[in-house]
C-alpha positions, 0 to 999 in steps of 0.5 A, a space after each residue: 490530122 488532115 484537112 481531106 474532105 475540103 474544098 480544095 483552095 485555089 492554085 493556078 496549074 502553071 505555078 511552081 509546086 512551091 507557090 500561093 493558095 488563097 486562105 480566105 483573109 489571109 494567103 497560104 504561102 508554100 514553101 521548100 522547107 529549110 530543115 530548120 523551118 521544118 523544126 516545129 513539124 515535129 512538134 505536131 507530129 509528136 501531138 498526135 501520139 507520133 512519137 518521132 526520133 529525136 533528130 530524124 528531120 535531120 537525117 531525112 532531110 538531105 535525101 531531098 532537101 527540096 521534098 519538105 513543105 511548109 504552109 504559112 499564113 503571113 509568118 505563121 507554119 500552119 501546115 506541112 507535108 514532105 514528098 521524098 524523092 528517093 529515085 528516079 522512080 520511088 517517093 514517100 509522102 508523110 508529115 501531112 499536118 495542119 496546125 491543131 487550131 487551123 483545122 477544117 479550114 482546107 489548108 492542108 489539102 491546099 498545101 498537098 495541092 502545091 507539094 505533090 508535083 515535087 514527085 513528078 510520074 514517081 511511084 508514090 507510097 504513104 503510111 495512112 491512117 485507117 479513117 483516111 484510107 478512103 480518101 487516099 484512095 480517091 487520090 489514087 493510092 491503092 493499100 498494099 498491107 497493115 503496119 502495127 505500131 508495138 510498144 513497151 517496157 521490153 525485157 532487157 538481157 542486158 547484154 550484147 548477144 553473139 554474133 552481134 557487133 557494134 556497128 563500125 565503118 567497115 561494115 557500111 557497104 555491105 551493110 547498105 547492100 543489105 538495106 536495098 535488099 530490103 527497101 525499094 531503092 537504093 538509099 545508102 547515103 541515108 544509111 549512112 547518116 541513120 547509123 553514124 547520128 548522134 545518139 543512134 546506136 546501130 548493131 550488125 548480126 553476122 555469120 562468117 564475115 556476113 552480115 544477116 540483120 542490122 538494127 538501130 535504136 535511137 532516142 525518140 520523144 518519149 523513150 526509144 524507137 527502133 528501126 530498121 530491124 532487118 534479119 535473115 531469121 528470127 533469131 538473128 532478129 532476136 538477138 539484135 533486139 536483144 542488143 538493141 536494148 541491152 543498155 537502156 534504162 529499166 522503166 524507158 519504153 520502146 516502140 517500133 513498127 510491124 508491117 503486116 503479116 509478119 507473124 515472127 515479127 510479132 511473136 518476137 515484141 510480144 514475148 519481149 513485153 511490147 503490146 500493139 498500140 495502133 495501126 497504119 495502111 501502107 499505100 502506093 500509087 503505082 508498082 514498087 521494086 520487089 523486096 525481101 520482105 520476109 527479112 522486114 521486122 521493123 520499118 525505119 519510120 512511119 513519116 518517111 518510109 
């Protein structure tokens, strides 16, 4: 998935993040990455069993429009990798692909090389493959704890359970100060355009007036992905999953990601069908902004955090 192990290629220390590595014959060229140039990094994405949402470049990309990169040789994307600034003092890396011809050629560690500036003296987290675990840590990231990746047929209650609503414009400010809570920046704009996105279908639990837990399903490449899953308690996370699923098709599969050790978490997809499917490390280069983790049934996404 990564060109880690090779030789780095060449880039001169004062150019700018978004500059020229020689590529043997040919010359790497990174660029800032316009959302529609990043539209076949989701084609690769979903080559490696990622299943990403349908939409989330969209989503993702105006949280830092200068944070999505593209290597070409001549005109041709042959690899990515996205650093999102979210703050002043948090980032995620992800996307971090190489064209599936181009492989073992140093064109992805290249193209690390000129994007990783992007996130100046930034704490810096990532999702990372079990085999590359070692080499992350060689660039200076530290694993913090799993995250397991559940999928399935769930069964469906068919409907909305109580207590749970639709989410509606009303309910966005106190719905972002929930997500804070549960994330290690502020991200409300980016909550803003997750719940209200085409095809998204987003659910607040709520108790006297209070929110206790959101959810999103959304349309992914193959079935349906959820996240966030955010609650207070396993029953309100319970009967937003419920919800969450009350309407989609009978054979249309769900995926959603776990970190680890979230017990309830776990026994919660269990019991409604799903089966893990792989895992990631969640890795940091620096201290993050403590969270209530105990309210985290489900991440957003593995490629942006």
């Amino acid at each position: 998935m990564n060109d880690f192990g090779e030789a780095p290629l060449s880039r001169s220390d004062s150019q700018d993040p978004a500059s020229v590595a020689t590529a043997g014959p040919g010359e790497l060229t990174v660029i800032t990455a316009s959302l529609e140039d990043w539209s076949p990094v989701a084609e690769w994405a979903d080559g490696e069993g990622w299943n990403v949402g349908v939409g989330d470049g969209a989503c993702f990309h105006p949280t830092d429009p200068a944070g999505f990169f593209i290597g070409r040789v001549g005109s041709r994307p042959v690899s990515a990798v996205s650093i999102v600034n979210y703050s002043d003092q948090y980032a995620f890396l992800g996307h971090y692909l190489v064209h599936p011809d181009l492989r073992g050629r140093g064109l992805g560690f290249a193209t690390w090389q000129a994007a990783f500036p992007h996130a100046g003296t930034r704490t810096v987290g990532l999702d990372a493959m079990p085999a590359q675990e070692a080499n992350y840590r060689k660039c200076g990231f530290v694993p913090e704890y799993d995250t397991i990746r559940y999928a399935g047929r769930p069964e469906r209650s068919g409907t909305v359970a109580a207590g749970t609503v639709a989410v509606a414009p009303e309910h966005l400010d106190a719905i972002a100060a929930y997500d804070r809570a549960c994330f290690p920046t502020d991200r409300r704009a980016f909550v803003s355009r997750w719940l209200t996105a085409a095809g998204h279908t987003a659910y607040a639990r709520l108790s006297e007036g209070r929110i206790t837990g959101y959810g999103v399903i959304r349309p992914a490449h193959e079935g349906y992905r959820i996240g966030p899953l955010f609650a207070d308690t396993p029953q309100d996370a319970e009967a937003l999953f419920d919800s969450l699923t009350a309407h989609i098709g009978p054979v249309s599969e769900v995926s959603l990601d776990v970190p680890e050790p979230r017990n309830a978490a776990s026994a919660l997809v269990t019991a409604r069908g799903l089966t893990a499917r792989f895992h990631t490390v969640r890795m940091y280069t620096g201290p993050v902004a403590g969270t209530r983790a105990e309210r985290v049934f489900a991440g957003a996404t593995l490629e942006l955090g």
